[in-house]
C-alpha positions as CSV (number, residue, x, y, z in Angstrom):
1,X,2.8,-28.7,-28.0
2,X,5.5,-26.1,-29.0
3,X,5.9,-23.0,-28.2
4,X,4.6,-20.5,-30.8
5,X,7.6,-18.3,-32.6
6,X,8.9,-15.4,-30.6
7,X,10.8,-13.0,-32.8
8,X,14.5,-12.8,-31.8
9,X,14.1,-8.7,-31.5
10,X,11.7,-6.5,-30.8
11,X,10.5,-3.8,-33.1
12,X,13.2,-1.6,-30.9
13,X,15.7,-3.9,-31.8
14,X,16.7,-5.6,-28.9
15,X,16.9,-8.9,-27.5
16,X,13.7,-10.6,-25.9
17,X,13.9,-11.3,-22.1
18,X,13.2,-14.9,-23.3
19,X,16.2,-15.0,-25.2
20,X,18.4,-13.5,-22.9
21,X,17.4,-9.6,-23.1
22,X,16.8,-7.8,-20.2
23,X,13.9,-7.8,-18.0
24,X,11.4,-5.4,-18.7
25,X,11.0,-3.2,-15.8
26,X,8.6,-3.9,-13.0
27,X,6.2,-1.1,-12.0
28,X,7.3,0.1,-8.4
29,X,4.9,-1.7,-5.6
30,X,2.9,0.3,-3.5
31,X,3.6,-0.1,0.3
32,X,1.0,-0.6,2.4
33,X,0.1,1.1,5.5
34,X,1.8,3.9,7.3
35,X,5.6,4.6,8.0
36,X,6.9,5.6,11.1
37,X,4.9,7.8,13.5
38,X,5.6,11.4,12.6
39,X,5.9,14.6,15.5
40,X,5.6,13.9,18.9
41,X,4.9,10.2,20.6
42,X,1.0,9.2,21.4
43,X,0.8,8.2,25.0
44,X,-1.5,5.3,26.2
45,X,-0.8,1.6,27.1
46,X,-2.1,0.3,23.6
47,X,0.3,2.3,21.1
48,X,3.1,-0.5,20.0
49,X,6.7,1.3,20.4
50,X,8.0,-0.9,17.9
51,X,5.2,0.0,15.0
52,X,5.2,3.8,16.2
53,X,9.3,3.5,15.5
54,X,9.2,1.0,12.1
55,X,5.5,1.6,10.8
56,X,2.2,-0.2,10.8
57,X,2.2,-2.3,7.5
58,X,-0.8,-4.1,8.7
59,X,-4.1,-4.5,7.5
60,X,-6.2,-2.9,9.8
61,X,-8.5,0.5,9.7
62,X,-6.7,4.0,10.4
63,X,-8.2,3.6,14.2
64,X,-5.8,0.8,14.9
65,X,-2.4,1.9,13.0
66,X,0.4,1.5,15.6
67,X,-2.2,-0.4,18.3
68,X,-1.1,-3.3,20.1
69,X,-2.2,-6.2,18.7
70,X,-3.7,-7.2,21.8
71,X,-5.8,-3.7,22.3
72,X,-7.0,-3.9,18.9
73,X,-8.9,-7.3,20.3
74,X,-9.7,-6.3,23.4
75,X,-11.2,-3.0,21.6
76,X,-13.3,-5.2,18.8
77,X,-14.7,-7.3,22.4
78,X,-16.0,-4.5,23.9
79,X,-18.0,-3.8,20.7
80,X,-19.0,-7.4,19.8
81,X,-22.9,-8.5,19.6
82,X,-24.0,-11.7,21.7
83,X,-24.6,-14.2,18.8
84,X,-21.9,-16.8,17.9
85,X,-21.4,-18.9,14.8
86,X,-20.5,-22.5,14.8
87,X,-19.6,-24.3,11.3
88,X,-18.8,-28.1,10.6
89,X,-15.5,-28.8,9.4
90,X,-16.2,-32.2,7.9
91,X,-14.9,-32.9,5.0
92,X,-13.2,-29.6,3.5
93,X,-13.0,-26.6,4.8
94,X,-15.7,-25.2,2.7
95,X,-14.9,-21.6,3.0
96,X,-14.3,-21.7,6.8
97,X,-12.1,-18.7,6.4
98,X,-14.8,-16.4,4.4
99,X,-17.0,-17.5,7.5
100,X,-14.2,-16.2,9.8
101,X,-13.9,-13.4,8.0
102,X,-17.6,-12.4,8.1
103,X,-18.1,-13.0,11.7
104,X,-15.2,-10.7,12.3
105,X,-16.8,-7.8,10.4
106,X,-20.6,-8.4,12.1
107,X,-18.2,-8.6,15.5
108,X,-19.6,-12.2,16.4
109,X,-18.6,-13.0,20.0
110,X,-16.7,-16.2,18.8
111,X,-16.4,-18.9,16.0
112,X,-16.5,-22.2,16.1
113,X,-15.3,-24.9,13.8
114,X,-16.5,-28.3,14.7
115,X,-14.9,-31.4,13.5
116,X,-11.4,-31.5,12.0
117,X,-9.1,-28.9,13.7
118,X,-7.1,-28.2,10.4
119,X,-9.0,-25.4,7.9
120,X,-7.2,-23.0,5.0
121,X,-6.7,-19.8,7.0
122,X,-5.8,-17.8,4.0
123,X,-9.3,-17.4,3.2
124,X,-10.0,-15.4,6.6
125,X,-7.4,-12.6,5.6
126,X,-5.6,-12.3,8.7
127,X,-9.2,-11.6,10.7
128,X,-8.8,-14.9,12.5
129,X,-6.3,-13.1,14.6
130,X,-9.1,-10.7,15.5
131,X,-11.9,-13.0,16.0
132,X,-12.2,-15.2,18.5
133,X,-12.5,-19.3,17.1
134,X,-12.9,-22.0,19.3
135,X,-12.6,-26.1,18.3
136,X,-14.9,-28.5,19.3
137,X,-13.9,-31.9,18.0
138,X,-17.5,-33.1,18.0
139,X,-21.0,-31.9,17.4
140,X,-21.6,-33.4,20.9
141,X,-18.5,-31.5,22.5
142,X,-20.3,-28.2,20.7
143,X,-23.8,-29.1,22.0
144,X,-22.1,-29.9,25.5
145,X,-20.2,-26.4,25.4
146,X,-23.7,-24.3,24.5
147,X,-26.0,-25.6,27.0
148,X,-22.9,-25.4,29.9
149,X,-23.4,-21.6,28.0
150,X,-27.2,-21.6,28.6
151,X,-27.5,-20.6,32.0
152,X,-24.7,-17.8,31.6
153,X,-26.6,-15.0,33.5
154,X,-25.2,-12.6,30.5
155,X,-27.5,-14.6,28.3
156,X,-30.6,-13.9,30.7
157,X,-31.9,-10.7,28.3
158,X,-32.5,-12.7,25.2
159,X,-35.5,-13.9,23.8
160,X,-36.1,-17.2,24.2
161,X,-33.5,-17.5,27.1
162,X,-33.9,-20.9,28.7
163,X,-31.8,-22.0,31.8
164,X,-29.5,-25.2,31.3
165,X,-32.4,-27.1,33.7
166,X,-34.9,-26.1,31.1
167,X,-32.5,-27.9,28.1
């Protein structure tokens, strides 16, 4: 197949960028996030000097800008709900990362990926440092892990609670 025939100038007049003309011009990217903290310094354990000083480029919602990574997670576990999500990694990933994702926004107390330990992260958006995933090589190591996690007393308040004795 060839390539259809570009003209050697433009209606301007001037060369074509494919024949040695200059680029066109590339619209000016937005930045993401905030820049460097303006006024005077926040105080508190979970503001990050170095994102206060350089500026928070990360994804997260205004709350967090220039929190610690690790008070940002140890903020999103005192608001998560007592349900987990487990998903078999098999074959493909299937669209572990969406999964990740989603259990991030509902705040599931953890994720776990049974079967191959390998699965496309770029489909989770960065949430998978946020959410709590756990591997379980086997769909016996995953049933072994839940009822060791049956007679947790913290469990004791939900509907249909059973004991581990009672498994």
């Amino acid at each position: 197949m060839t390539d259809p025939e570009v003209p050697s100038e433009t209606l301007s007049g001037s060369l074509t960028a494919r024949e040695g003309g200059p680029e066109p011009e590339a619209e000016p990217k937005a930045e993401v996030g905030v820049g460097p903290w303006e006024g005077e310094l926040p105080e508190g354990a979970h503001w990050d000097p170095d994102l206060l000083a350089d500026g928070d480029r990360r994804n997260v919602v205004d709350k967090y800008r220039y929190w610690k990574h690790e008070a940002i997670v140890a903020d999103l576990d005192s608001k998560r709900h007592n349900f987990h999500i487990a998903i078999e990694n098999w074959q493909h990933d299937m669209n572990i990362g969406t999964v990740v994702r989603s259990a991030n926004a509902f705040l599931a107390k953890e994720v776990h990926i049974i079967g191959r330990r390998r699965w496309n992260r770029r489909g989770a958006m960065v949430t998978d440092r946020y959410q709590h995933v756990r591997h379980h090589p086997t769909v016996a190591d995953f049933v072994a892990w839940a009822q060791g996690r049956a007679g947790d007393h913290r469990n004791r308040h939900l509907p249909g609670f059973r004991s581990a004795g009672d498994l």
